[in-house]
N, C-alpha and C positions, 0 to 999 in steps of 0.2 A: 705288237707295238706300232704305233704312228709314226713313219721316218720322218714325218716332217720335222718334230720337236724332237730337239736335242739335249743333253743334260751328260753332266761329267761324274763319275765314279772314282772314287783313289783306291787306290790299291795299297796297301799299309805298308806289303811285302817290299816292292819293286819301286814306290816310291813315281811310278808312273804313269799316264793319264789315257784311258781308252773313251771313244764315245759309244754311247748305248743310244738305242731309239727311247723316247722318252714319251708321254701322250700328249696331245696338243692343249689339251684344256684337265686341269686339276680341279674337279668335282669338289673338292674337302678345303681347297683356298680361297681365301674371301680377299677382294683388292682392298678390303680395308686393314688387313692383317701381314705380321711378319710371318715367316715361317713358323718360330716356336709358337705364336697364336693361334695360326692354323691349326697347327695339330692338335693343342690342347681342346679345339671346338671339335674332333669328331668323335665319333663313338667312343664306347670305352673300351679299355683294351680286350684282348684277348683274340683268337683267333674262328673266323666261321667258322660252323659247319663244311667238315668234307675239305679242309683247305690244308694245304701237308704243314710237315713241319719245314721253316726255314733252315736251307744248310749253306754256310757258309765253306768254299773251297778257295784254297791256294797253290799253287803250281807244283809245291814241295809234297807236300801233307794237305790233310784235309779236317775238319772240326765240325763239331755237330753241336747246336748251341743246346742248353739242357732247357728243357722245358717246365721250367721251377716259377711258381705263382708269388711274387712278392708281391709286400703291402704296396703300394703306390696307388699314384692320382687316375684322374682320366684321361693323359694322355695316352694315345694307341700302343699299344703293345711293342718296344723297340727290336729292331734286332738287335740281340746279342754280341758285341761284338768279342772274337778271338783276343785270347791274352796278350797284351803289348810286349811288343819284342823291345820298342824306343822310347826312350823319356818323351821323345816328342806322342807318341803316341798313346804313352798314358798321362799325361796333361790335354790329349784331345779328349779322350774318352770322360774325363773325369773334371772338365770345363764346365758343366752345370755348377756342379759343388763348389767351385772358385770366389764366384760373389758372395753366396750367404758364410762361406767360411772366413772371408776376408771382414765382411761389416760383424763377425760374430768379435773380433779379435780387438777390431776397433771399438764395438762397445763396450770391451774389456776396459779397452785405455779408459773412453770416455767416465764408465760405472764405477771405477774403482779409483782414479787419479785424485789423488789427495783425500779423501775418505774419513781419513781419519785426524783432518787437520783442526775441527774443532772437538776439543775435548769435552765438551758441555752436554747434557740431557737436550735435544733438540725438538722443541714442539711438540708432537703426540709421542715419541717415545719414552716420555712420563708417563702415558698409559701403559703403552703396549711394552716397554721395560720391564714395568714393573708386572704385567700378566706374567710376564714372561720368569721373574723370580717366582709367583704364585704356583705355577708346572713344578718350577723343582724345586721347590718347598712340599706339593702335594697338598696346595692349603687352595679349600675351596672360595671361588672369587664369583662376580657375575659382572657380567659386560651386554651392553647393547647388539653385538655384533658374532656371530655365531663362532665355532670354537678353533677352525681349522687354522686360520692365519696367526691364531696365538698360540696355539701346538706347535708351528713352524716355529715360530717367533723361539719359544723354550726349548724348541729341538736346537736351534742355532748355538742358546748359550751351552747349553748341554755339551755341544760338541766342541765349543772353544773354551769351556774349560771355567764356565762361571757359577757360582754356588748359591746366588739365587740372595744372597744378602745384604745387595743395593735396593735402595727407596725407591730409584728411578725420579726424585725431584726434578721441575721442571728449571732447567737454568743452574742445576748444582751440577759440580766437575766431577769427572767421573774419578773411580781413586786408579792406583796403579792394579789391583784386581779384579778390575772389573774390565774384562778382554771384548769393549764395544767397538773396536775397530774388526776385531774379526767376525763379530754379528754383525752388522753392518755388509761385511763384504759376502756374507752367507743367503744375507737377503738380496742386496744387490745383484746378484746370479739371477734375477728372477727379470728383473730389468732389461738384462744382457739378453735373455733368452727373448725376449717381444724383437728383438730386433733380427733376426733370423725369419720368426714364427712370421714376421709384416711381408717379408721379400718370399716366401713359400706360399701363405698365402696371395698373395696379388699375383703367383705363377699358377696356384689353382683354381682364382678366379678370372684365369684365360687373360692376364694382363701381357702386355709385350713386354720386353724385355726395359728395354726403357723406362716404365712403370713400373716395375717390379721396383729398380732400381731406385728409381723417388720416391715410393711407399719405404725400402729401406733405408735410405737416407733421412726422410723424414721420422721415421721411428727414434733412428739413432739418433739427429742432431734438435732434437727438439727440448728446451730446458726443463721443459715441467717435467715430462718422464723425466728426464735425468736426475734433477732434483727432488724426487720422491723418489724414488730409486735409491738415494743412497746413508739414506736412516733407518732405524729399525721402527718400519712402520708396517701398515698390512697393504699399501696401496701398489708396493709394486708384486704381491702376489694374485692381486683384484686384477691388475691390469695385466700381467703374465696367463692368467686362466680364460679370462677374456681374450685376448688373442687367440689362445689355443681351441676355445669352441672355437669361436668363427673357420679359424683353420682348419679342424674339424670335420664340419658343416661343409664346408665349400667340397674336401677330398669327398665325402660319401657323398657329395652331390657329383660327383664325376664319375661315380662309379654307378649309376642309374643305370646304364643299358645292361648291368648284368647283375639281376638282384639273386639275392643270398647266396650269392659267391662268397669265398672266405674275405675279400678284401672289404664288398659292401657291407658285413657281416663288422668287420673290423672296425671301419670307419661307421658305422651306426651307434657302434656298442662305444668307441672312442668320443663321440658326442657328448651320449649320456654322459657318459664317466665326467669328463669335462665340465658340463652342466650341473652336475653335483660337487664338484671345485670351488667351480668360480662360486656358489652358493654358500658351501661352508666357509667361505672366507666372510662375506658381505653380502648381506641380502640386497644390494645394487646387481648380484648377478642374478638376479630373476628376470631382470632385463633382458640381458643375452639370451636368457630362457624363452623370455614370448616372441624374440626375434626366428629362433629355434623351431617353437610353436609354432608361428605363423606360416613358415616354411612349410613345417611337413603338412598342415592341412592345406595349402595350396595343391603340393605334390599330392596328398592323398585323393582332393578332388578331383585333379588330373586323372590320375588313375580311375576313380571311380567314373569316369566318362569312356574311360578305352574299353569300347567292348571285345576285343583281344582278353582281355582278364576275366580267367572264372570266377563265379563268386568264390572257390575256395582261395585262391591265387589272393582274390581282393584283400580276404579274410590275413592271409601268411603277412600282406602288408600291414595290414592294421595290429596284427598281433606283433608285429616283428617293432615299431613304433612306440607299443604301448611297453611293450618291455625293453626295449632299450633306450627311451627318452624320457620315460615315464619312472617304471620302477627301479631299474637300474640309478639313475641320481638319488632318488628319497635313499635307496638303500645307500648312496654312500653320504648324501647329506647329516642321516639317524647311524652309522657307522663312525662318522667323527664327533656326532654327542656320546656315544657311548664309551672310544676311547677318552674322551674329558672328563666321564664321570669313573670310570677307571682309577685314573690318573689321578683327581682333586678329589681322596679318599677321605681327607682329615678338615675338620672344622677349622672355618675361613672367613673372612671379611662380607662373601656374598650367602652367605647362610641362609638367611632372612629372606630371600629371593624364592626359597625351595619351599615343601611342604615339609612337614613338621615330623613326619614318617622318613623321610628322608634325612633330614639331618640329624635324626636318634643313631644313622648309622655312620654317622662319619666318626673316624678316631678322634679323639680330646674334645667329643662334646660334653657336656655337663647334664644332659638329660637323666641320664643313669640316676644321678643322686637326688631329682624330685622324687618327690612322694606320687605315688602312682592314684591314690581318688582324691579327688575334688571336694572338700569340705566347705563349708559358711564357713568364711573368716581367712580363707585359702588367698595368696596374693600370686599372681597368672599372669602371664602374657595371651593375647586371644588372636589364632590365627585363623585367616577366612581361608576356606578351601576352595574357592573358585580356583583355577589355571589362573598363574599370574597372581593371586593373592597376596596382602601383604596383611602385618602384625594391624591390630586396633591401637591407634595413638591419639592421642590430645596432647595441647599445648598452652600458652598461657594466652596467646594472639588470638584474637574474636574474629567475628565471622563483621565484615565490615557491614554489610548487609542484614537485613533479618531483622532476628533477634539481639545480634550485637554481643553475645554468650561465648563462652569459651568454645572453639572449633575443636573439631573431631575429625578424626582422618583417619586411614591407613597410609605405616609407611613399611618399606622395604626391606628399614636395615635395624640393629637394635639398639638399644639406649633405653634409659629408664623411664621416659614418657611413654613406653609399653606397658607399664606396670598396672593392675588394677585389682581391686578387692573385690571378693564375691562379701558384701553385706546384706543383712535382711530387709525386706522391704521395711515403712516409715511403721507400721501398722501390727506387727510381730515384736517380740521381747528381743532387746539387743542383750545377744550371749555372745558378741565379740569382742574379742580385746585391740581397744584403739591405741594404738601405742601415742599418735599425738595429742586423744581431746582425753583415754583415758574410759575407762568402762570398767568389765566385771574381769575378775583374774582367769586367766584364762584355764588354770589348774581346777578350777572349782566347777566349769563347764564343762560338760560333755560333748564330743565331737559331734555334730550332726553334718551327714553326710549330705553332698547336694544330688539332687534325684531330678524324675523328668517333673514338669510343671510346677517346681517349685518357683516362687517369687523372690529375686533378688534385687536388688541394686549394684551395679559396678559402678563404683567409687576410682576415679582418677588418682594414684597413688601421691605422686607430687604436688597435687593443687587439692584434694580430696575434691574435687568436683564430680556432679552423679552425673552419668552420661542420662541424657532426658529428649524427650522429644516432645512436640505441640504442632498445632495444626499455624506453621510459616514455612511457606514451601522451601526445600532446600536449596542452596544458594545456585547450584548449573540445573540438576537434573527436579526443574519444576514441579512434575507429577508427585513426586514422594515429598516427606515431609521433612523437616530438618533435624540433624540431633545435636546436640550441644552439651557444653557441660556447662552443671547449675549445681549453686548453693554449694556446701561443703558438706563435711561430717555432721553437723545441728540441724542444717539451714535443708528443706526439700520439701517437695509434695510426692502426692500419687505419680505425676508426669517422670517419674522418675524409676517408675517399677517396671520390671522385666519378667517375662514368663516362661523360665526355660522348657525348650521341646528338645528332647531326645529324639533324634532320628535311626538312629544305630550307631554300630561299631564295626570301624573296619577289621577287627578281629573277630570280635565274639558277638557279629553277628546283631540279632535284634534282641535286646536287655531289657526291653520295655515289658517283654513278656514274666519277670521275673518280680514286679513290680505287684506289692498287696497291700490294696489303695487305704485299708483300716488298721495296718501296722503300722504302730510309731516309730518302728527302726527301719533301717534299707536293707534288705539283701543284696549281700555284697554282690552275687550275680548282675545285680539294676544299678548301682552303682556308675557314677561320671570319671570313666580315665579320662587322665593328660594325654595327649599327641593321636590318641584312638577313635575317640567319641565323637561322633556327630553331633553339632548343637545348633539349634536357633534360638533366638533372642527375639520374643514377640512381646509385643508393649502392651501394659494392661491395659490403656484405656483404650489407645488409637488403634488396635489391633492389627497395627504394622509391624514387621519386622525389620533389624537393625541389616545393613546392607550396604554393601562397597560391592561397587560396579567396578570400570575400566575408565571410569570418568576422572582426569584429573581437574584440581581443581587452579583456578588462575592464581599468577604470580603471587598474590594475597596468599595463599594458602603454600607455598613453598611447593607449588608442581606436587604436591602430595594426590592423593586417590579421596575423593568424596564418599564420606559416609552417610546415608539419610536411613527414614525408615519407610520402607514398598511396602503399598500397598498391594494386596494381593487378593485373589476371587479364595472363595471357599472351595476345598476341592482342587484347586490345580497344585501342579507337579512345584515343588519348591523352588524358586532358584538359585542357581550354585552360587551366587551371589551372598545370599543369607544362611549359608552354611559353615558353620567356625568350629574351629578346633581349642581344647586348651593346649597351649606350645610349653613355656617354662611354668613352674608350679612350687611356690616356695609354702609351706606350713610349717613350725616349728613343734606342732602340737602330732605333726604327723611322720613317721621314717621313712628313711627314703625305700624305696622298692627295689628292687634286683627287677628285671624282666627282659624277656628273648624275644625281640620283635621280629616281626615279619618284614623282609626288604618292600618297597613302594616300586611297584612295577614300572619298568623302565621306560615303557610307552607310555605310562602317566607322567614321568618325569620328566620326560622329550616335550610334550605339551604343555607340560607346565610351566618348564624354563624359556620357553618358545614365544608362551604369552607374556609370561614376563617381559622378554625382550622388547616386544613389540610395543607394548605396554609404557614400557620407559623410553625408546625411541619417540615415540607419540608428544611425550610431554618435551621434548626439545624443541623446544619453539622458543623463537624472539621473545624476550621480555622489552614490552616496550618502555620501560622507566630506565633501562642500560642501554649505550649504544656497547654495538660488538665491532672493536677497529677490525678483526680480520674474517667475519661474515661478510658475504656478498649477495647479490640477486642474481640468480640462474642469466635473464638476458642483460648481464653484463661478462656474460663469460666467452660466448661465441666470436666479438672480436676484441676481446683481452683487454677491456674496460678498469680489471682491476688485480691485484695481484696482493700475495698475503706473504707477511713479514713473520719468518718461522722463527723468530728469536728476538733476543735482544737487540740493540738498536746503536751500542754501548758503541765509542770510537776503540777501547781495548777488545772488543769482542769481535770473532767472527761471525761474519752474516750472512745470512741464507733468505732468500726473496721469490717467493713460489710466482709464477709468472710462464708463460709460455714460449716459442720462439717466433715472433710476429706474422714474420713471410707464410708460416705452418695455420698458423689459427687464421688469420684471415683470408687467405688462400682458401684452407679447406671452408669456412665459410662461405665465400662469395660461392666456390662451387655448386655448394649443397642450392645454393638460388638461384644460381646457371640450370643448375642439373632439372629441377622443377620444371623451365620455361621449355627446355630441351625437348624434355620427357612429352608434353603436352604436344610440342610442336612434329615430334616423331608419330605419334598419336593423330592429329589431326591430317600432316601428310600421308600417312600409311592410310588411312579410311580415305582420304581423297582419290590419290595414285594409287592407291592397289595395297596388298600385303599375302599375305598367309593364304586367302581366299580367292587369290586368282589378280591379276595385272589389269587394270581398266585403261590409264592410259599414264604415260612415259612423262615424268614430270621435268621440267623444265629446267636445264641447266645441269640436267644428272650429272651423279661421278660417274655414271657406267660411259657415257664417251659419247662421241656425235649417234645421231640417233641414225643418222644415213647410214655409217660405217658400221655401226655395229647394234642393227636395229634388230637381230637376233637375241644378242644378249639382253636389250632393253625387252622382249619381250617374255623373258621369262626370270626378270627381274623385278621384285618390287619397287614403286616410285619414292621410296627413300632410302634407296640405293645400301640396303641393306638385305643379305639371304636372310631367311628362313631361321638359320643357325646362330649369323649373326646376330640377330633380333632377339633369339632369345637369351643368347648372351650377354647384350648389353641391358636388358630388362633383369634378369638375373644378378647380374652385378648393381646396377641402380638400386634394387630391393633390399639387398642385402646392405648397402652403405649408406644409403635415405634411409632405410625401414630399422635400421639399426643406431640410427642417430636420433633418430624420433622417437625411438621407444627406451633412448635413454635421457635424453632431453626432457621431453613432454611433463613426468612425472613431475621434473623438481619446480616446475611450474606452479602443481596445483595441491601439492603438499606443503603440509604447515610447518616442519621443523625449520631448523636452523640451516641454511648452508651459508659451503665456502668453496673459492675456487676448485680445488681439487677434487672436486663430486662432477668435474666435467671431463677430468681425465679420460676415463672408459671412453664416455663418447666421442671425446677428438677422433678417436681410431677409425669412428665411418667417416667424418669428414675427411681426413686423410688420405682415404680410401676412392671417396667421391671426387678427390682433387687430380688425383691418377688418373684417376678411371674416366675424368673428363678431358685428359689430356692428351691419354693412351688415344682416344676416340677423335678429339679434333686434330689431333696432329702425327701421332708416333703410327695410328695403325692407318695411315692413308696412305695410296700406292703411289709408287715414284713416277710412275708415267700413264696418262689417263685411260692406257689399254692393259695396265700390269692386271687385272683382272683374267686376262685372256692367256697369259703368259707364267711361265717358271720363273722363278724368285731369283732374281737378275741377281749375277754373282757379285755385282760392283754394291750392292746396299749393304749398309753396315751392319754388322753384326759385333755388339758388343763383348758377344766371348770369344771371337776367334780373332787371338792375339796378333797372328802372322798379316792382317790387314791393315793393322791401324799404320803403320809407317808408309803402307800403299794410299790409303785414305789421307793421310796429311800430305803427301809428292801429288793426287791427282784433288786436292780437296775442289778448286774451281770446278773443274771435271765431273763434280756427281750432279745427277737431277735436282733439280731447284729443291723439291719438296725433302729430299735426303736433306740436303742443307739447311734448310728451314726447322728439321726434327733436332740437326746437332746444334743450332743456334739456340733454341728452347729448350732443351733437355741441359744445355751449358747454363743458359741466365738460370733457372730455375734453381740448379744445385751450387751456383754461384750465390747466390741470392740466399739461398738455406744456410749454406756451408757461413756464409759473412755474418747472418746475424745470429746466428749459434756463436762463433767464434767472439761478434762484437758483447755478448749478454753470457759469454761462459762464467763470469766470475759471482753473478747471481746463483747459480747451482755447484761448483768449484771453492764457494765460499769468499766474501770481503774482506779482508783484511786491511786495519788499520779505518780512519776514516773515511765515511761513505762521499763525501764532499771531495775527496782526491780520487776518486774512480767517476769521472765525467761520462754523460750522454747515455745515461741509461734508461731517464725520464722523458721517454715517448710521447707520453700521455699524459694530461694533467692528474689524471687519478692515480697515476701507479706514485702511490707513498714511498719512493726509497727516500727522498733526501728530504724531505718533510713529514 
């Protein structure tokens, strides 16, 4: 030990103060850091090689700390301390835990206070209500949004006691049975928990304590979380799992110096997991994902530069990655579609969404009682088997364009505008029975079965219009031609014939081979089933085939799916596009079947519900002939331009006004454009004066101190007065809270749907983060005296968890170094500032009551619509 340096030890027992040699200069502290920062920037824990174990003795007795590996962060390995004999001593020990216990208590209040004071369907829990009656009902539904946060949603009512027989209307009262104040408060938890998960993370992102602090504060007092937070919607589990990657991410980023140890092992595999969360709720978390992504290929290219690592070593990293950020999430992404399709066993609303195979097995469908082959005269529903696929419909609305013909589409869901006749082409003896124009009795006809390349016409049941095609290219996708409906049951030409191709059967295989092309009858072998049969539909004359893409068609067309007919080469592979099933199958001339189908395998069912989604997401786009009052534009949300009215407007109603909390949103704003100018300006200093690669020369004005006095330190310091460690920490941090706001930002830019404020939620959290982080930086982690770099961590700075100071800090408050004063005058405005306009804007998320014109000065903004 160096007697110079001095430093004081307590003794828990005795209560008394000895001095120890201490070393002159702390290698691991940086003058821009508090103590708890420090430590958090060294190595990770654990102990070298050859280093004993730590023993703690006392004058009485003596203890030996156990040397047991817990989950935790990257701070160093602590010593253990002996069991407390004092209250005072276990409220020292256990002073970490104090803050995120205390703001966890406080978002209780905040999450749950008055909750249940409007009795009304609140904005989207019309939707997400009523998913939530569909779970326990067991009755198949289909939604945009993947299944995990409406499994929660049903798991809530489930547990507070609801039976799933509310409508969920939007604006109707709820009855006395319907227990929405304890859903509500079951989602809410999810809320409460971001506010813990902000103040842990910003301690694993090496934040001071101070920051910590403001990242929790701002979590807790910020109105938009709050106010989505406390309906049953999916947004505070989007923004609960989002937290928890990042948090995540940050722990097994501090466990780097000791890879596949059980904790890095832990915090890898807690990622994924994570990662596959935040997705099953909202495909918004793919976001956190490429932030995730970007990460480990930086670290992996890191790695692949250290030649320290063998290739096998290289290899444990890239395997250890690929399965724990890779596979591990699909597994539990495809793990919460499988508990969904478990669950929503019985025929449902979203039926129509699924393949045809699929919903023969749900309970109370009606398939059972079609007739199982396909006859001339047969009336069908016709389902495309593409992923994503929807039924064949027509309507009575023309195509404005074109032809001017009655439109043709696919749509998703059922109704009788699915209906269609298999009739014979114009040019064959009509042996069907028309029930409206009227033909031959259908008792005196023999059935004829429909086979491969026979010629039909599908007749539009409701308008009897022939679906038909001509060379007018179709109305989006140009290349192909268009099809329409034309003429009725009298009225038609050739343009109207179709040539069915049998492709196979996903049971019994290829039927085509059963087929004896000079018998007048069909062997039932070759025979066309319902929900089974492969079919295309090729046009006699134009020799294209009938075909629904992923193309929806504009507002004209009701967002429906375009149907045209593709052209195609001779010889190439089909596309799944022009691939159809028959779905329902009504004959009167025919009985129904009994039959044991085969389930539709579940990986086809994963992608096919998958596309669907994507599919109908896609077509949520602006209609420009509506305006949308609570739609917004992405760069109106970064400094809270506008804000959305979650209800009625009524002077009887209460009212709820989605909005943020100012000081938060434009705060974390201007940062994120500080933090850019910073970044650059770090960047160009460091290649000036020096960095990483050796000291050129001592830049001017350093924090390191006069250059006379301590031109030793200036020379083995870089010229922007940052270590080595430091540098990479505050690049690390920058990455994570820019690169994490841009890659949730960016996207709603250049995507076409619809949005609205609360798709910026997620990413307040990096700005939040960047607001700290640029705070911590210019002002909390700078040293109290221009040579505290060279020194132990002066016992007079504050220390926010160690109670027994603060009454000593207020008697010498003049007394501290200027820059101490400067941190508690900043750290004070700031959560003054927070705390004020949370408090003045509480009754926007707490709810309005009575008239909105008696709650003054809430209109900031000319855009924000409360009193207008």
């Amino acid at each position: 030990m160096n007697p110079g340096g001095r430093a004081v030890a307590v003794d828990f027992v005795e209560d008394e103060f000895e001095e120890i040699g201490y070393p002159e200069t702390l290698p691991t502290y940086s003058p821009h850091m508090d103590e708890s920062a420090a430590a958090r920037r060294r190595l990770g824990k654990g102990k070298p090689e050859g280093a004993e174990e730590k023993v703690w003795y006392d004058d009485e007795d003596d203890y030996k700390a156990p040397s047991v590996r817990s989950i935790s962060g990257g701070r160093p390995a602590q010593l253990a301390l002996p069991p407390p004999t004092t209250l005072r001593e276990f409220i020292f020990q256990n002073m970490p835990s104090i803050p995120p216990l205390v703001y966890t208590l406080l978002a209780c209040y905040t999450r749950f206070h008055r909750i249940g004071l409007s009795a009304t369907v609140v904005w989207d829990e019309a939707h997400f209500g009523k998913f939530a009656s569909h779970y326990l009902k067991r009755e198949f539904y289909f939604d945009v949004h993947p299944p995990l946060g409406k499994m929660l949603v049903g798991l809530a009512g489930l547990l507070s006691g609801y039976n799933g027989g509310f409508d969920f209307k939007s604006g109707a009262d709820y009855p006395p049975e319907v227990p929405y104040v304890a859903m509500r408060v079951m989602l809410a938890t999810f809320g409460v928990g971001m506010v813990p998960l902000g103040w842990f993370t910003a301690i694993e992102l090496g934040m001071s304590q101070w920051a910590a602090h403001l990242v929790a504060l701002m979590v807790l007092f910020d109105v938009g979380w709050l106010c989505i937070s406390r309906f049953i919607l999916l947004d505070s589990m989007l923004l609960f799992f989002t937290f928890l990657t990042v948090f995540c991410l940050s722990k097994f980023h501090n466990q780097q110096s000791h890879p596949f140890d059980f904790d890095w092992w832990t915090w890898l595999a807690m990622t994924g997991i994570s990662i596959g969360l935040v997705t099953s709720v909202k495909m918004v978390g793919l976001f956190v994902t490429a932030l995730v992504g970007i990460y480990t290929l930086q670290d992996l290219w890191d790695k692949f530069g250290d030649l320290h690592l063998t290739p096998r070593e290289q290899a444990k990293h890239w395997g250890a990655r690929v399965l724990c950020l890779i596979i591990i999430p699909i597994l539990v992404f495809m793990a919460t579609f499988k508990i969904h399709f478990l669950i929503l066993n019985h025929s449902g609303p979203g039926d129509a969404q699924m393949s045809s195979l699929f919903q023969a097995n749900l309970y109370g469908n009606d398939f059972h009682n079609n007739p199982l082959e396909i006859a001339i005269g047969s009336k069908v529903t016709i389902k495309n088997m593409a992923f994503g696929g929807g039924l064949l419909h027509s309507h009575v609305q023309t195509y404005p364009t074109g032809s001017n013909q009655q439109q043709v589409t696919c749509y998703h869901y059922k109704d009788e505008n699915n209906e269609f006749w298999f009739w014979p082409g114009w040019d064959q003896k009509d042996t069907v029975w028309d029930p409206k124009y009227g033909s031959h009795d259908p008792n005196d006809e023999e059935v004829r079965f429909l086979k491969h390349l026979d010629v039909v016409r599908l007749v539009h049941v409701p308008t009897t219009r022939n679906i038909h095609s001509h060379t007018i290219p179709a109305p989006v996708t140009k290349a192909n031609w268009e099809v329409s409906g034309y003429g009725n049951a009298t009225i038609g030409d050739v343009q109207d014939h179709w040539v069915v191709e049998v492709l196979g059967d996903v049971v019994r295989g290829d039927v085509n081979r059963y087929l004896e092309p000079k018998s007048a009858t069909v062997d039932p072998r070759a025979r066309i089933h319902a929900l089974t049969t492969r079919l295309r539909f090729r046009h006699q004359v134009l020799g294209c085939y009938l075909s629904a893409g992923r193309t929806s068609l504009p507002q004209w067309g009701f967002k429906q799916i375009e149907v045209s007919c593709a052209k195609e080469e001779a010889g190439s592979k089909p596309a799944e596009g022009t691939i159809w099933n028959v779905e329902s199958h009504w004959n009167t001339k025919l009985p129904p079947a009994a039959r044991s189908l085969s389930r539709s395998p579940f990986l086809t069912d994963f992608i096919h519900l998958n596309i669907a989604m994507m599919t109908s997401n896609n077509a949520l786009v602006p209609d420009p002939d509506k305006e949308d009052l609570l739609a917004s534009k992405p760069w109106e949300w970064p400094f809270l331009s506008v804000g959305l009215r979650m209800c009625g407007w009524g002077d009887s109603q209460i009212k709820y006004y989605l909005m943020g909390n100012p000081i938060i949103w434009w705060g974390g704003s201007i940062s994120l454009i500080i933090a850019a100018f910073v970044s650059v300006g770090l960047v160009v200093r460091r290649q000036r004066y020096g960095g990483g690669r050796g000291t050129r020369k001592p830049a001017p004005n350093s924090l390191n101190g006069d250059s006379g006095r301590n031109g030793a330190a200036l020379a083995s310091r870089p010229g922007d007065g940052l270590t080595q460690r430091e540098w990479a920490q505050f690049w690390h941090v920058t990455r994570i809270a820019g690169g994490g706001w841009i890659l949730h930002y960016l996207p709603f830019l250049i995507m076409g749907r619809v949005t609205y404020i609360h798709h910026y939620l997620p990413t307040l959290y990096f700005a939040v983060l960047m607001f700290a982080h640029l705070l911590d930086y210019f002002v909390f982690q700078v040293p109290s005296t221009a040579s505290a770099s060279l020194q132990a961590v002066p016992t007079s700075s504050i220390s926010l968890s160690d109670l027994s100071s603060i009454p000593k800090i207020i008697r010498t408050f003049r007394s501290l170094p200027r820059i101490t004063r400067i941190k508690v005058y900043v750290f004070s405005i700031t959560v003054s500032a927070i705390f004020g306009t949370f408090w003045w804007f509480r009754a926007v998320a707490w709810g309005i009551e009575g008239p909105v014109r008696d709650t003054w000065g809430l209109a900031w903004r000319e855009n924000w619509n409360i009193y207008h």
